[in-house]
C-alpha positions as CSV (number, residue, x, y, z in Angstrom):
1,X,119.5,-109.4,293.5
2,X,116.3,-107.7,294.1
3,X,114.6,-105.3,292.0
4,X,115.0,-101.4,292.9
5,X,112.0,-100.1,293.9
6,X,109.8,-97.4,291.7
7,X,110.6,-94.3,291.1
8,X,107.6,-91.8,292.2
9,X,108.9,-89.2,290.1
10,X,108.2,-91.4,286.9
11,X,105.3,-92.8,287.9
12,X,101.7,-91.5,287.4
13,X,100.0,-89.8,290.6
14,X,97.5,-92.3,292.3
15,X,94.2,-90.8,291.6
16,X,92.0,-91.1,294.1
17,X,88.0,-89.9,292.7
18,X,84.9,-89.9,294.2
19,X,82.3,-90.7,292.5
20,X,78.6,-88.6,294.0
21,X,75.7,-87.0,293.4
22,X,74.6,-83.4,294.4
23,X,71.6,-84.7,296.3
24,X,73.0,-87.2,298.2
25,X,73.3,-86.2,301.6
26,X,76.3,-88.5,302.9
27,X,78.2,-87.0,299.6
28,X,78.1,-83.7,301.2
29,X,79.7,-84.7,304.3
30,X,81.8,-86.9,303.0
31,X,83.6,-84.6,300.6
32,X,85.3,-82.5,303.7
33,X,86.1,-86.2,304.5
34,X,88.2,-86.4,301.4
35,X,89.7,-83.2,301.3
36,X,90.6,-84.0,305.1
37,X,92.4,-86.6,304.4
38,X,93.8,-85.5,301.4
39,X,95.8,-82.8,303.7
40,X,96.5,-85.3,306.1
41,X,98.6,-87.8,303.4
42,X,100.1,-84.8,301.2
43,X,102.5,-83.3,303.5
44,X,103.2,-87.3,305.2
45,X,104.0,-88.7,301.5
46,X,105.6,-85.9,299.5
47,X,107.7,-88.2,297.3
48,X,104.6,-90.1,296.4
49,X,102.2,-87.9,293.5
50,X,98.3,-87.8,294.2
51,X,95.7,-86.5,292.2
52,X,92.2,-85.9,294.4
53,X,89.1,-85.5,292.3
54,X,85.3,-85.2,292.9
55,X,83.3,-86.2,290.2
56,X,79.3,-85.4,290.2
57,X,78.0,-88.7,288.1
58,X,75.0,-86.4,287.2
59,X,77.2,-82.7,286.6
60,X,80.1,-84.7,284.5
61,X,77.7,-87.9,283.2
62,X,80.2,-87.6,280.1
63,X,82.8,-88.8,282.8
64,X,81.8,-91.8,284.0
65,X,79.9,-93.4,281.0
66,X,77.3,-95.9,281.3
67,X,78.6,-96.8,285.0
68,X,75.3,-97.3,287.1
69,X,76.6,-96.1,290.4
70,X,73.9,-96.9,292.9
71,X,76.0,-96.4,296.4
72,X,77.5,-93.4,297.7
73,X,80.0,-92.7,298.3
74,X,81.3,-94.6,295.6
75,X,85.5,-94.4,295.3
76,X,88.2,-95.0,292.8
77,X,91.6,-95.9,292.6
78,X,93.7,-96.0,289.8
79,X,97.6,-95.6,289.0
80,X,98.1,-95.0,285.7
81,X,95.2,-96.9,283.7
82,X,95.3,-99.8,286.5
83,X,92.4,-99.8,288.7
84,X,93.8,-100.8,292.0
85,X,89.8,-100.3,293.7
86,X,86.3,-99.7,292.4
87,X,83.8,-99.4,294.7
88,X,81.1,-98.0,297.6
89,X,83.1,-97.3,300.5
90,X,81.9,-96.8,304.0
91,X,82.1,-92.8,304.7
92,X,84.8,-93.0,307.3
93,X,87.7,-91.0,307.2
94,X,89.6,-93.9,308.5
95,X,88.5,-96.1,305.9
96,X,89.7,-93.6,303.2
97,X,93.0,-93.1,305.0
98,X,93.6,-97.0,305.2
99,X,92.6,-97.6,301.5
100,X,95.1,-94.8,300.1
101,X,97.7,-95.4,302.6
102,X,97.4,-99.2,301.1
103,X,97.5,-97.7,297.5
104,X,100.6,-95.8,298.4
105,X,102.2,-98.6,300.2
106,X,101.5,-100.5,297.2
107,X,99.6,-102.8,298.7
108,X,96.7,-103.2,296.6
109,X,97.3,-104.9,293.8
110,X,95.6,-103.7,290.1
111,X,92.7,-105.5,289.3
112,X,92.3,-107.7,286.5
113,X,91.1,-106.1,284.2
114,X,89.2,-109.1,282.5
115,X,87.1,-108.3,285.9
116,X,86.6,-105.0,285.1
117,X,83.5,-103.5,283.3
118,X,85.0,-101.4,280.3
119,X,83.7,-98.1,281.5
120,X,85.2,-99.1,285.0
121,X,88.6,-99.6,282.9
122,X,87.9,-96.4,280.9
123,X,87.5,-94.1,283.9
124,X,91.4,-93.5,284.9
125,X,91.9,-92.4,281.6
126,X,88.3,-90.0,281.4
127,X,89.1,-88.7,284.6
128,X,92.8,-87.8,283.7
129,X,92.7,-84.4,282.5
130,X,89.6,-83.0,285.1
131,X,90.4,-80.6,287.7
132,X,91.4,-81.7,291.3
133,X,89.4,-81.1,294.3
């Protein structure tokens, strides 16, 4: 017998946060990116919650700790407090699209969090109550 699959409604949204800096150039352009394919999943997924955020690591330092982001744009995923991806992402819409659609397909796995560094493992639950994009 297998297992019935998760509920959405009882789950925590996937947050989906990108992590940029107000004088990076490829962080403006890529922020229409996100919202672009924010409205593109939404309405294509609306049993599954999503949370989009933009996070200025300058602006909201108080965020994202002692993280030393030094590539932008810089993305994370995380379902409740399990990091499912932390990292620099290439500033493709399609490689956003892919990465979330993965998420949502539950096909990315959380990380260990032994692997983790403990502001990485931190930031689901920092960036929990800060506004959407």
């Amino acid at each position: 017998m297998s297992a019935a699959p998760p509920n959405p409604s009882l789950e925590p949204p996937l947050l989906v946060a990108c992590l940029c800096a107000q004088w990076c150039r490829t962080c403006d352009a890529y922020r229409d990116t996100l919202l672009h394919v924010r409205d593109a999943l939404q309405p294509t997924h609306p049993g599954s919650p999503m949370r989009f955020m933009w996070v200025d690591i300058e602006d909201e330092s108080e965020l994202v700790g002692d993280l030393d982001i030094e590539d932008f744009p810089t993305l994370l995923l995380a379902r409740g407090d399990q990091v499912l991806f932390f990292g620099p992402l290439l500033p493709h819409a399609q490689t956003l699209d892919r990465l979330v659609r993965g998420a949502l397909a539950r096909e990315l796995p959380p990380l260990p969090a032994a692997a983790l560094a403990p502001d990485v493992r931190a930031l689901p639950a920092r960036l929990g109550e800060h506004g959407v994009v």
